[in-house]
C-alpha positions, 0 to 999 in steps of 0.5 A, spaced: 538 568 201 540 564 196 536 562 190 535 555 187 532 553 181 527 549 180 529 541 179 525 537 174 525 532 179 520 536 183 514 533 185 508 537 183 506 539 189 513 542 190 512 547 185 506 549 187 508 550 195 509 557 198 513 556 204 512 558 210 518 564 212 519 564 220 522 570 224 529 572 222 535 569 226 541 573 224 548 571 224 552 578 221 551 581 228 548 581 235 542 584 236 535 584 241 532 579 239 524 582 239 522 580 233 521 572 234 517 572 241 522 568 245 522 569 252 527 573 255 528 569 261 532 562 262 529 555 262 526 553 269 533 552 274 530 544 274 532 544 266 539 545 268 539 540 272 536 534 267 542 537 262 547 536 267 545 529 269 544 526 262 545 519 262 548 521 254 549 512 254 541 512 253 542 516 246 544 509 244 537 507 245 530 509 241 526 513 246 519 511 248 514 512 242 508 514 246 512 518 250 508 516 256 512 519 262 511 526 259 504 525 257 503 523 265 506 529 266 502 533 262 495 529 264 495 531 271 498 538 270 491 539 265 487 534 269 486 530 264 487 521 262 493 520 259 489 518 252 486 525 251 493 528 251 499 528 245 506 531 244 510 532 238 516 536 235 513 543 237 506 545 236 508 546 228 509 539 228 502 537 232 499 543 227 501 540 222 498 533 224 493 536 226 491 539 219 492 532 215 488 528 220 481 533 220 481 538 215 482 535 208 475 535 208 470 536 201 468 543 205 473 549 206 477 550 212 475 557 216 480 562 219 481 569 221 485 572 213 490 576 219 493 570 223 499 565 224 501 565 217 503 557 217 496 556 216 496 556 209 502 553 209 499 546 211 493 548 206 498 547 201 502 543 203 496 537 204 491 540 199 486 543 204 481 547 202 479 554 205 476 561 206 480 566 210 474 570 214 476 577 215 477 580 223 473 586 223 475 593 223 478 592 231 481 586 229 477 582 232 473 575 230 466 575 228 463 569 231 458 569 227 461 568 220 463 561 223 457 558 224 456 551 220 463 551 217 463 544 216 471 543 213 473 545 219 476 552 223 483 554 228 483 559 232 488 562 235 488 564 241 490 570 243 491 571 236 498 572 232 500 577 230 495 582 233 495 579 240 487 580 242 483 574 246 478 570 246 473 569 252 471 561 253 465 563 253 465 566 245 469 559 244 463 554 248 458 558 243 462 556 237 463 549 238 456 549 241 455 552 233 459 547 230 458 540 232 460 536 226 467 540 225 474 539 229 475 547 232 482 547 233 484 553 240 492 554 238 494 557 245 501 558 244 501 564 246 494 563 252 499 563 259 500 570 258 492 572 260 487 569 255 483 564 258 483 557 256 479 552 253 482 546 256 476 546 261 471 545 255 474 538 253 469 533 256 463 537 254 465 537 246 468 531 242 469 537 237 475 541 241 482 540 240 487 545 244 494 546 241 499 549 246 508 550 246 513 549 251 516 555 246 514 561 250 511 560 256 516 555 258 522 559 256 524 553 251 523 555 244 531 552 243 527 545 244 522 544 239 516 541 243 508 542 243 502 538 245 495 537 244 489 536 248 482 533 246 478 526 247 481 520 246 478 519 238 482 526 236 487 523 240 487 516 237 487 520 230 494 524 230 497 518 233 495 514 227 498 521 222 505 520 226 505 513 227 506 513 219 509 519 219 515 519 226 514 514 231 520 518 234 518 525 234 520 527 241 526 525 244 529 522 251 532 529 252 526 533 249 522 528 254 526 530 261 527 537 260 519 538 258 517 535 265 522 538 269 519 546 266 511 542 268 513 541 274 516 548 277 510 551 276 512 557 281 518 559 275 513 559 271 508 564 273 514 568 276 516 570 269 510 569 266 508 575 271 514 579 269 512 579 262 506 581 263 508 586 267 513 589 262 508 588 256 503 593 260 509 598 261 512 597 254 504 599 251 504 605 255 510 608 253 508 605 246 502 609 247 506 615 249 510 616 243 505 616 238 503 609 237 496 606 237 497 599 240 492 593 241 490 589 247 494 584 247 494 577 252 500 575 249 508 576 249 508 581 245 505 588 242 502 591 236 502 596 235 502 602 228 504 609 230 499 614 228 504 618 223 509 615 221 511 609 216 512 602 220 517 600 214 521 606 216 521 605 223 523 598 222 529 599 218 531 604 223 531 600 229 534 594 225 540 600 224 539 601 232 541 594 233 534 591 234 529 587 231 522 588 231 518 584 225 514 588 220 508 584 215 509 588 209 501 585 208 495 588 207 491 592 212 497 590 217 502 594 214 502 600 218 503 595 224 509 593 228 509 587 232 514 587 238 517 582 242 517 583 250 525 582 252 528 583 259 527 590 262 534 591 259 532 590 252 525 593 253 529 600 256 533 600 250 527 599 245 524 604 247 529 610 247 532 608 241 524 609 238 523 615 242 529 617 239 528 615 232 521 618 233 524 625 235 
């Protein structure tokens, strides 16, 4: 990576920021792809269609703001009203918002200190206050240390990186705990198992619900996420976009969305198959020597009992596959493993059992 000096034009905030690293796309060579949590499988067969029969014309003209035909789409795919739902430029774009809109509060923000590490990227990108709360010893929530968190609090769930859900029930009692705070669910990865929270939007005016297109729906290409509330939650990112992008979700991003919502059979189908494939790769983990969490999501993580995951990761690379490794504490034993194709997964786990042996 090249390195920039920094500018004396910069802004302060610039200097201050520490930017959020995403997963590794490598250019010097081919290799699988199980660090970023990518589906396996192609779009919904209907987004071909919508590729194939553009009408490029229309680029000439600005696309909806509120994109309406996708709202609609996503509304009764929820059963939800048209206010309650937002669309943004992937779920870190509506995070993002989402962040400025309700967390620069006079108290901290509250989330788990093991977590989707673009948290902290917004804290400091929007000066938000907050307070890492640890997982317990099983990597699980204490419910107990969120209570009253009046700057506000996200959850993921299932979490990221360690895959572990939540039940509903756990968040009802938490936005019951905190009514004067917005409680964000970020459900990237919720589809592959995890129960949703979607259900408790009507009763709580607290609750916001983050969601993708990027892995579920098999469009990580496609930058494209929504988020779901009560209309004055709603109302608010749109005040944030509205002076920030009018136009965040193109014409063609538009039409691909709806046609994934509405092959809902696609969706399951290969929903069900990672879900399947996950179970398999955790056991044969779990067979070379690995302690492998619980996971709801489209990956595992997962720390051999005797080996250095550092050590591992390199040796996978050098085999031609990609893992993603967190040098941090308390994880640094761990590997987070994407779940491919059977191919991909067939190939992994030779390659460890071989690497191991």
């Amino acid at each position: 990576m090249t390195t920039v000096d920094r500018s004396p034009y910069w802004s302060d905030i610039v200097s201050r920021l520490d930017p959020y690293v995403p997963g590794e796309q490598p250019r010097d060579q081919q290799y699988i792809k199980l660090n970023t949590n990518e589906s396996p499988y192609p779009p919904a067969p209907g987004v071909a269609r919508v590729l194939a029969e553009f009408d490029s014309d229309a680029l000439r003209r600005y696309p909806d703001p509120e994109s309406r035909a996708l709202v609609d789409a996503l509304a009764a795919y929820h059963g939800l009203a048209r206010e309650q739902v937002f669309v943004g430029n992937g779920s870190d774009e509506v995070l993002a918002h989402a962040f400025h809109a309700f967390f620069q509060q006079t108290e901290p923000l509250l989330f788990p200190d093991i977590s989707y590490s673009f948290y902290p990227v917004y804290c400091g990108l929007y000066r938000i206050d907050y307070v890492t709360v640890p997982l317990d010893d099983n990597f699980e929530i204490v419910f107990a240390d969120y209570r009253r968190a009046n700057g506000g609090i996200i959850l993921p769930n299932p979490n990221a990186p360690t895959g572990i859900a939540l039940a509903q029930s756990a968040i009802r009692e938490l936005l019951a705990d905190n009514p004067e705070s917005v409680v964000i669910v970020d459900e990237a990865y919720v589809d592959f198992g995890a129960e949703t929270s979607v259900p408790l939007i009507e009763e709580f005016a607290n609750l916001l619900v983050v969601q993708t297109f990027s892995k579920s729906r098999n469009l990580a290409g496609l930058r494209l996420g929504c988020a779901l509330g009560q209309a004055p939650l709603i109302e608010g990112l749109k005040r944030i976009k509205n002076s920030f992008n009018s136009y965040p979700v193109n014409q063609l991003t538009s039409a691909i969305g709806i046609a994934a919502l509405a092959d809902d059979a696609y969706f399951r189908d290969c929903r069900d198959r990672i879900v399947v494939s996950r179970a398999r790769v955790g056991k044969a983990l779990d067979q070379l020597g690995f302690e492998v969490l619980s996971s709801h999501a489209n990956f595992v993580f997962a720390r051999h009992r005797e080996r250095d995951a550092g050590d591992i990761n390199r040796a996978l690379r050098e085999a031609g596959i990609l893992v993603r490794y967190f040098d941090k504490p308390r994880i640094n034993g761990f590997l987070r493993i994407s779940i491919g194709s059977e191919d991909e997964c067939d190939t992994l786990l030779a390659a460890l059992a071989q690497i191991l042996a």
